[in-house]
N, C-alpha and C positions, 0 to 999 in steps of 0.2 A: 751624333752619338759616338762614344769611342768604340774603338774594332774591340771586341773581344770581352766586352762586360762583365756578360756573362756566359759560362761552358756549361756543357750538360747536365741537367741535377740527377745525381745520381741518388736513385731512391734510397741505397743500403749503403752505409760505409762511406756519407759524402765529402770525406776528408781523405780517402784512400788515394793514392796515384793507381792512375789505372788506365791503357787504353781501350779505348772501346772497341769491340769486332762483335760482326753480324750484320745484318742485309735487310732487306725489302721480305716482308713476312706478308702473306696474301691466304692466310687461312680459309677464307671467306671462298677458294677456289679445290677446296678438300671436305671428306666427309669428316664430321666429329671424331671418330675413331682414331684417323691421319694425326691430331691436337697433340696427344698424348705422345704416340711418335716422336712429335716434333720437338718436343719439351727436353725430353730423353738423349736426343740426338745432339741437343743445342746444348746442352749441359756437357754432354761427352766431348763436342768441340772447343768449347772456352765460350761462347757465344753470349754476351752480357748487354747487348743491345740490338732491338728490333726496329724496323720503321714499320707503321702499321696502319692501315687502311686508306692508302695512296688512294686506292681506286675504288673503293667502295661506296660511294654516294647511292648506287642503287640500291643497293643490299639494304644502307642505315633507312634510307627514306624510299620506302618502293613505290608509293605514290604520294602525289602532293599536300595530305593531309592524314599521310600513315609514316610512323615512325618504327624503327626495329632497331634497338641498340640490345636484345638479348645477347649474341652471339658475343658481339665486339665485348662485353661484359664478362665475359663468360674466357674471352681469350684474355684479357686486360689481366683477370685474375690469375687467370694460367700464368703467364710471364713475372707478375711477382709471386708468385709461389714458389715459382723455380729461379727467381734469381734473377730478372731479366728485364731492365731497363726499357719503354716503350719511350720511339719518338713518336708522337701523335700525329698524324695529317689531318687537315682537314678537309681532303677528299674531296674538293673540290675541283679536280684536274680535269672531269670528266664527268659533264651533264649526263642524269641518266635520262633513257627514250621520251618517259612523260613528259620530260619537260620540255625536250625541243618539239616533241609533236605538241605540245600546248602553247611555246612559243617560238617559232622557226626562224623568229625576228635575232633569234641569241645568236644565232649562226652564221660564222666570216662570209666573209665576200672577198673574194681574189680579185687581183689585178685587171683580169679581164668581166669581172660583173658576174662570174659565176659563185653561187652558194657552194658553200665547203660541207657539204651534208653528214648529218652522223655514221658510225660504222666502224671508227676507229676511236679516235680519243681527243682530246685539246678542240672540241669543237666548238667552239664561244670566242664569243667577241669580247677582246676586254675594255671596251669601251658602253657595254650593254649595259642600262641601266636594271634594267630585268633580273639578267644572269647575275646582278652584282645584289641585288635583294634577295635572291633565292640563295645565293653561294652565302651572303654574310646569317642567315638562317638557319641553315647547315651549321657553318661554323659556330653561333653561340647557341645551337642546342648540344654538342661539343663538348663546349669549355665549360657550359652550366654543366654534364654529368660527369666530367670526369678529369677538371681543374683540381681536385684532393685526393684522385686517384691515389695511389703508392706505387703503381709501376709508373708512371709519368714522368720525364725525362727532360722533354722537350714538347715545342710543337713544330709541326713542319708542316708550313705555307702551301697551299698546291701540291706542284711537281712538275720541276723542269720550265716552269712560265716560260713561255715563248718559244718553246720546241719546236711547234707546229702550227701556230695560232699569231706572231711577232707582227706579222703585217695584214690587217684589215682594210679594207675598202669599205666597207657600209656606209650608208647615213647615219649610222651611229657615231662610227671614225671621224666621217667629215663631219659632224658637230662639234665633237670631241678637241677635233685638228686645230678648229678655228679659235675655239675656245685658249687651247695651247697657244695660237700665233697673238691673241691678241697681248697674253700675259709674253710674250717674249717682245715684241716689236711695239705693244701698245696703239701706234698707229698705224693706216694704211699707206701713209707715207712712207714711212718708215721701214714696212714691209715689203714694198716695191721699188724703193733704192737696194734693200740689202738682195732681192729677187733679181736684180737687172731686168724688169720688169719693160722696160722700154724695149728690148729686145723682142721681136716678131708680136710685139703686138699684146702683148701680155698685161698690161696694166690695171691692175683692179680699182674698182670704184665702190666696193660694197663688201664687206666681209662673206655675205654669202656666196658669191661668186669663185670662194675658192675651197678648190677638192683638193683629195686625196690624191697623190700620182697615179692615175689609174691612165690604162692602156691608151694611149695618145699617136697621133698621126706619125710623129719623130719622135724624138729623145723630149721626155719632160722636162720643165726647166731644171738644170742641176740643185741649185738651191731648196726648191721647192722638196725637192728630193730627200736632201739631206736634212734638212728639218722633219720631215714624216718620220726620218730614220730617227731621228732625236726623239719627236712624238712620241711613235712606236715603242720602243724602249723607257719611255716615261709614264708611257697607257701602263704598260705593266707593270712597271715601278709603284705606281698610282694603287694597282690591285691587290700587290702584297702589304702595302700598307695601311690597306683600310680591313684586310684580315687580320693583319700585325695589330691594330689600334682595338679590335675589337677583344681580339685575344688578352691584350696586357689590361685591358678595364675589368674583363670577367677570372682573369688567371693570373694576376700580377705575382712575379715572382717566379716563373715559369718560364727559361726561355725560348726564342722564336728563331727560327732557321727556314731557310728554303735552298733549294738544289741548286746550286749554278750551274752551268756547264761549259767551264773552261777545258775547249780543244777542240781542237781543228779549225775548221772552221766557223763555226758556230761563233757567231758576229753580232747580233742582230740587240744583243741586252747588251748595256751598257754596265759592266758590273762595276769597274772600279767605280761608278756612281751610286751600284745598289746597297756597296758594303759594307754602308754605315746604315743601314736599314734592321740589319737584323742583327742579335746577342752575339752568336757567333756565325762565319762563314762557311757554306756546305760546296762541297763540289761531285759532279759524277764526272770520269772520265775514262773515257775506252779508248785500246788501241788501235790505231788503226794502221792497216797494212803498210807497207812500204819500205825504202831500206834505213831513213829517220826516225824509224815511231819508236825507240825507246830514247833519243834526244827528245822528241815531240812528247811525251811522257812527261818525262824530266823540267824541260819547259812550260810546260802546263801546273804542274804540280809547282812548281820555282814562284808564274804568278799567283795561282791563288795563296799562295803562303804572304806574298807582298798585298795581294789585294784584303787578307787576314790583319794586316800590318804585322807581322813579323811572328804573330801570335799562334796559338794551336787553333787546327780548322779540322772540319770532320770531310774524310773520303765519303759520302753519302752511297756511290755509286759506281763498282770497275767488275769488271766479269774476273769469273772463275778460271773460264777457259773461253770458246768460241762465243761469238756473239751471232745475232743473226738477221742484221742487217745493211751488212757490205756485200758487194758481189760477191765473192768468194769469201768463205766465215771459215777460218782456219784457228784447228784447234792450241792451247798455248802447249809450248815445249814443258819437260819436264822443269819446274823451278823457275819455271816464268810467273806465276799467280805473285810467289812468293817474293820474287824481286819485283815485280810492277810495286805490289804493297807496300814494299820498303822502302824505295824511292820514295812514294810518298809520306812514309815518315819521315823519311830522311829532311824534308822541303817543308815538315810542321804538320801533317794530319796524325793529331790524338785520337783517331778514331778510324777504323779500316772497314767497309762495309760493303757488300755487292747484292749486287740486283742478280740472280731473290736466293731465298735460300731453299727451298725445293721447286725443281724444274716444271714447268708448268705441262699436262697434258694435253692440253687445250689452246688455242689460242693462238696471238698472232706472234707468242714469244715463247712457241713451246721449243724450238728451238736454241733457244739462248742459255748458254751454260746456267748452273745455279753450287751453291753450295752443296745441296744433294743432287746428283744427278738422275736422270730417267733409269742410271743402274745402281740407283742406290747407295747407302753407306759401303756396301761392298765394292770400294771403285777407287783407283785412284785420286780423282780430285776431289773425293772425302777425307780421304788419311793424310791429303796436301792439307788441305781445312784447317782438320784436328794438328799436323804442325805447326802451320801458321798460327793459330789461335793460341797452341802452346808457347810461340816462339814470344807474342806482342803482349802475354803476363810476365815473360820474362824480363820485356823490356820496359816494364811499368815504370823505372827510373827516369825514363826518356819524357814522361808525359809532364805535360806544361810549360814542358820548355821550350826556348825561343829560339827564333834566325838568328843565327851569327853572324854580322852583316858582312857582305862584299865589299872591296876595294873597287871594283867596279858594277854598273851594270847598265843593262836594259832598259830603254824607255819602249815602253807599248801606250799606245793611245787610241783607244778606239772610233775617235771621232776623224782620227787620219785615216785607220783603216777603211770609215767609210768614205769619207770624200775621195781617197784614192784611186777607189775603184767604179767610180761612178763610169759611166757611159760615155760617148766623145772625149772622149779622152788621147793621150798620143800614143796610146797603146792598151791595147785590152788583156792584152797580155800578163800583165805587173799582178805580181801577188804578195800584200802586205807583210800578211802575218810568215811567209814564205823565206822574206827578206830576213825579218827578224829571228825565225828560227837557223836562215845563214849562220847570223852573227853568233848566236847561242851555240852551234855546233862545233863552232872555231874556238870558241871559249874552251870549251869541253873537250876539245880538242888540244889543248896547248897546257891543259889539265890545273885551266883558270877559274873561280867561282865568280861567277854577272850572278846578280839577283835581277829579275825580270822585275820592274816597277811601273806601273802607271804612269804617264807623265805627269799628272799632278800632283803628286807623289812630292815631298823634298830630299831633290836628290843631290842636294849642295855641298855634303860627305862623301860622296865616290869621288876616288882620284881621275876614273875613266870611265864616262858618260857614253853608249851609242844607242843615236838616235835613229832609227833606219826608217828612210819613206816616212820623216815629219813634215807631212804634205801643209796641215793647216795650222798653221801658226798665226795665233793670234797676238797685237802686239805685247800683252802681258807677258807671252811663253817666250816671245823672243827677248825681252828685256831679261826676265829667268835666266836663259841661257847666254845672255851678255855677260851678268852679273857670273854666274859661275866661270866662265874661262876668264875676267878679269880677275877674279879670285884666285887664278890659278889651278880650275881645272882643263882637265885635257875632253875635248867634245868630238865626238868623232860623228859625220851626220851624211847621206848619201842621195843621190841620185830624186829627182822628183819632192825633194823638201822645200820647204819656207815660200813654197811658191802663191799658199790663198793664204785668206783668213780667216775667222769664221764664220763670215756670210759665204763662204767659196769664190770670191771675190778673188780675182789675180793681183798681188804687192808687184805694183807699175814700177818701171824701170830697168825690168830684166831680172834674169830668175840668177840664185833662189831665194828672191824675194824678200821676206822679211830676214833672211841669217846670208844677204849678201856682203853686206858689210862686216862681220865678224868673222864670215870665211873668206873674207880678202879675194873673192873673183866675182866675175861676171861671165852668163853666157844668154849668149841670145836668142837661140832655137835651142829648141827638143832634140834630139837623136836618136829616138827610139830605134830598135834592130828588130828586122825582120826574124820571127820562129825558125831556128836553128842557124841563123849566123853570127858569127863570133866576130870578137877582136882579141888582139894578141898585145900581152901589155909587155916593157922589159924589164919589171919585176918577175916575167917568167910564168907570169897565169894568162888566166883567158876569161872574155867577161862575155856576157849575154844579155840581152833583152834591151839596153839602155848604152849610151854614151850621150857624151856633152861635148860640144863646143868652147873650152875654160880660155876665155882673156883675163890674167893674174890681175890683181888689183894689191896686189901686196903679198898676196899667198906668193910661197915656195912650193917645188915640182916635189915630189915625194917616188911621181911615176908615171912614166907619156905611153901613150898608143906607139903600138912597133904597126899592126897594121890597119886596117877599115879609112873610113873617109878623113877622122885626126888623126893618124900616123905624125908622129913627131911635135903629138900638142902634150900638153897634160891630159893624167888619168886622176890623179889623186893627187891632192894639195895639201898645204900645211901653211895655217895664219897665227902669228904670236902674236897674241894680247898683253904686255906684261907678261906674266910667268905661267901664264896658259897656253893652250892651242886648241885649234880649229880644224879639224882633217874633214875633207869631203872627196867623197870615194863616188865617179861617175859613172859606174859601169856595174851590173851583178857579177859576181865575183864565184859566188857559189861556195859553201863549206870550205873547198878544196882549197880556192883560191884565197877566202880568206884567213883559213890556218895560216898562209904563207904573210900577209902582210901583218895579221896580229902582234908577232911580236917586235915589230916597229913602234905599234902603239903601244904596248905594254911596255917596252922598256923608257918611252919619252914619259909616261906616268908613272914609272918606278915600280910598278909590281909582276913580280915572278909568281911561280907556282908556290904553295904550301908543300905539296907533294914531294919527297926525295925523287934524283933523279932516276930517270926510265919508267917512273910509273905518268906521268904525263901524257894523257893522250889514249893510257890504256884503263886508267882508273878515272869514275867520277868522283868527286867528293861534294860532298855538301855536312854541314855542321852547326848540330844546334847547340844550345849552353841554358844551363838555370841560374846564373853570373857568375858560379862557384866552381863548376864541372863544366868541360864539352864533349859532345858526343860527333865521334868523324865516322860519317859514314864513308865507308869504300865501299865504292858499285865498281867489277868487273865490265868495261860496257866492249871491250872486245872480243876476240872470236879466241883467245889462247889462254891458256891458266897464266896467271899473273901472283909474283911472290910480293907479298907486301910489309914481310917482317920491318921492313927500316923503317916503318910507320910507328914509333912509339906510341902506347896506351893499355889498357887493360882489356883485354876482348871481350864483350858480352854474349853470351851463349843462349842458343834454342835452339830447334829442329831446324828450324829454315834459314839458318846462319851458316856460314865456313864455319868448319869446326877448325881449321888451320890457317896459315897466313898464307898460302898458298889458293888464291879464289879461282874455281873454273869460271869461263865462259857466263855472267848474267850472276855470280854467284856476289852475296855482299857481305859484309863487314863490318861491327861495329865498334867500334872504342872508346872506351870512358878515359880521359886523360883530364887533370886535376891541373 
């Protein structure tokens, strides 16, 4: 299916530009009285889109042959009366008690053989054939009542799949699993070459003889591992689509979304595979602590726009202010709601939304910010609300519009990510997604625009390609990346790449493997580095976690160890293809270190900043267009007011914009230039 079919149907005006704002609406957790309120209060903010009855499957159906859509009927109406677009869930994130006291069989199995019992949420197996007749149940008594609704918008899949729930053990899994293995490998042959199955004894004779990874003497076989990982993420893949197929038979015309959850670390779904699954792409993303999380933001929000393919995608899900559940839940500074928001328009969400919009009194998230807080309309981050919501009809110009592609970017690959981190490994240390928010930083840093892309992704139009920790190269991806630097792009790839395939199979002959040859070295052991020792390179930085061993094979020295066990080898190399090149960077480098080599690469691919000079490094930019207009966002991402008059354009105005070219601290900017 193509990314982006179809966007939101907007009940009223569905030809209007407009983007959406409003949040996770949980009525079902208030008295009738509270309705009215809320109506009142969402009209006074701009609020023209709800998600609605995420969690409700007890409420709709209180026992297994009682139905109760009064209520949700009765809010349905409220919302178009007053103007207010519903995305529908189908509510089935969260079995309620009768059911798992009726079947306890729906309920995970962890790693170690223990039941994951109810109490909190996502408690189902999605490999349950049970849970998956009672959930598809639910959903088309649903879509029969309220497929011609008029506040109806969308529908929204679950919530969050895989949150809590990614990895199952049961006998349901391991039926599930094998079923999977034999549709990938077809035979047991087959399965136990790609297994290294000779290895301690492991060779199967019988399909049923093979589990799930569940808790084992030593390290499971790697392989086996990473297939579950594939599984897993295709269990659930599996489940949005059989409520997607049921949805579009009974509701055709209507389209279908579900939550992603691009950041942090959250790993486990394989999205750039899910995101031709649904009309359009949903994401929630929260900050999280640290002294990166508004790079980590930025890169977050940069993927899901690429995993959209370029297109508008809906923010389903980002907090107000505190959330409440990190160790310490720290409330946002003033004008922080409003720039997190922006950002993500900035990277393609038509739609701005947070979880929820009155603060719950109850419960396990009565702590977590909300659109209205526990003090009320009388509060600061209501009258932030009411700006924000006034500032995103101001920018209603902005909506439908597209990425403006990068000259360079990001490859992320979730299937490196996993294999990477698997267990026996030369270090337990390595952190994928870690590496790549490096290189993202240094971008942003040197005030360059990377579009973060999938690797399967075609990335054959970027002049400069990094690939960071492309552990599993299979030989399709390496031919890919042949083709590109003989084409004359520049490939920048580091440390721990091209070394499996996709069985997790090591490319014989010395690493790294499959892109030894196009990066013109060879080396022959690992060098991982002990937690907290360095090396010193004399390009003047300092690396961690990794070095290599480099015998050139053709590659040129770009930059050698000054000190640790290669003192006076190469760090970082450079191979011409024809009128491309090849850099591999041995060692983590760190933001710091790699702002400094950055613009070596950027000037062998030919691109500088857009930015005038001195805003570099202090200003983000990201820029979308409708082919005729582009819209340059300027984000402040440093700590001092930053002047950015020499930015030609038209400035677009609302409450939570610079009113001047002068942006404090976090503060953003928008311009229309023709």
């Amino acid at each position: 299916m193509e990314h982006g079919r179809r966007w939101v149907r907007w009940p009223s005006e569905p030809d209007r530009a407009r983007l959406g704002f409003g949040a996770d609406y949980n009525p079902e957790q208030w008295p009738r009285e509270v309705w009215d309120a809320d109506m009142r209060a969402m009209r006074a903010a701009g609020v023209n889109i709800v998600s609605l009855a995420i969690f409700s499957w007890a409420h709709l159906q209180p026992a297994a042959d009682t139905w109760d859509f009064t209520w949700l009927d009765e809010v349905m109406d409220l919302l178009h009366a007053n103007g207010i677009a519903a995305d529908l869930a189908t509510a089935t994130a969260s079995p309620p008690p009768w059911l798992t006291a009726a079947h306890p069989e729906i309920l995970p199995v962890d790693q170690q053989g223990h039941t994951v019992w109810p109490g909190a949420r996502q408690h189902w197996r999605p490999t349950s054939p049970i849970f998956r007749r009672y959930a598809l149940s639910l959903v088309e008594a649903l879509a029969v009542r309220y497929a011609e609704h008029p506040a109806l918008a969308a529908w929204h899949v679950s919530n969050e799949l895989g949150c809590h729930n990614v990895y199952d053990y049961s006998e349901d899994a391991a039926t599930a699993f094998r079923d999977w293995l034999r549709a990938r490998y077809g035979t047991l042959d087959e399965l136990n070459r790609a297994w290294a199955t000779a290895f301690w004894s492991q060779r199967y004779g019988d399909w049923a003889e093979i589990l799930p990874p569940r808790l084992a003497a030593s390290y499971p076989n790697p392989t086996q591992q990473l297939d579950f990982k594939r599984f897993s993420s295709d269990a659930l893949k599996d489940h949005l689509r059989a409520e997607r197929d049921l949805l579009r038979r009974l509701s055709p015309g209507v389209p279908i979304t579900t939550n992603f959850m691009v950041m942090g670390e959250t790993k486990g779904m394989n999205y750039a595979d899910w995101a031709g699954e649904v009309d359009f792409v949903s994401n929630d993303h929260y900050v999280l602590t640290g002294p990166r999380a508004q790079d980590e933001l930025s890169f977050s929000a940069n993927l899901t726009g690429s995993l959209a393919g370029g297109r508008p995608w809906f923010l389903m899900e980002h907090s107000t202010s505190a959330v409440n559940w990190q160790p310490v839940n720290l409330a946002k500074r003033p004008g922080g709601m409003a720039r997190d928001s922006l950002t993500h328009v900035a990277y393609g969400a038509d739609a701005v939304c947070f979880f929820q919009w009155r603060q719950s009194a109850g419960g396990a998230e009565k702590y977590h910010s909300a659109m209205v807080p526990h003090a009320g309309e009388d509060s600061d981050v209501f009258r932030s609300v009411t700006d924000l919501g006034a500032t995103l009809a101001a920018l209603a110009p902005v909506a439908g519009s597209h990425r403006s592609p990068a000259r360079a970017a990001i490859l992320f690959d979730w299937e490196s990510w996993w294999a990477s981190e698997l267990d026996s490994h030369p270090t337990s240390l390595l952190r994928y997604r870690q590496e790549a928010l490096d290189w993202y930083s240094a971008f942003l840093g040197a005030g360059v625009r990377a579009d973060v892309v999938p690797v399967a992704a075609d990335f054959s139009g970027y002049d400069l390609v990094v690939a960071p920790i492309l552990h599993l190269v299979p030989a399709a991806l390496a031919g890919r990346l042949e083709s590109y630097v003989a084409g004359g792009g520049h490939l920048v790839t580091t440390y721990f790449s091209g070394i499996v395939n996709e069985d997790d199979r090591v490319w014989l002959g010395g690493y790294p493997g499959a892109l030894r040859d196009l990066l013109g070295i060879r080396i022959q052991e690992f060098g991982p580095l002990l937690d907290g020792d360095t090396v010193d390179l004399d390009l003047g930085v300092t690396g961690t976690l990794w070095t290599d061993r480099i015998d050139l094979a053709g590659a040129s020295v770009l930059a050698s160890y000054k000190t640790g066990d290669h003192a006076g080898r190469p760090a970082i190399t450079r191979h011409r293809t024809g009128p491309g090149t090849a850099t591999y960077v041995s060692t983590r480098l760190g933001p710091d270190g790699l702002t400094a080599l950055l613009p070596t690469l950027l000037e062998t691919a030919g691109i500088t900043s857009e930015l005038p000079a001195g805003l570099p490094g202090q200003i983000e930019l990201a820029i979308r267009t409708d082919g005729t207009h582009s819209y340059w966002f300027l984000i402040n991402r440093g700590d001092r007011p930053v002047d950015v008059s020499a930015v030609p354009g038209d400035p677009l105005t609302g409450p939570s914009l610079a009113l001047d070219a002068t942006l404090a601290p976090g503060q953003v900017r928008i311009l229309l230039r023709r």
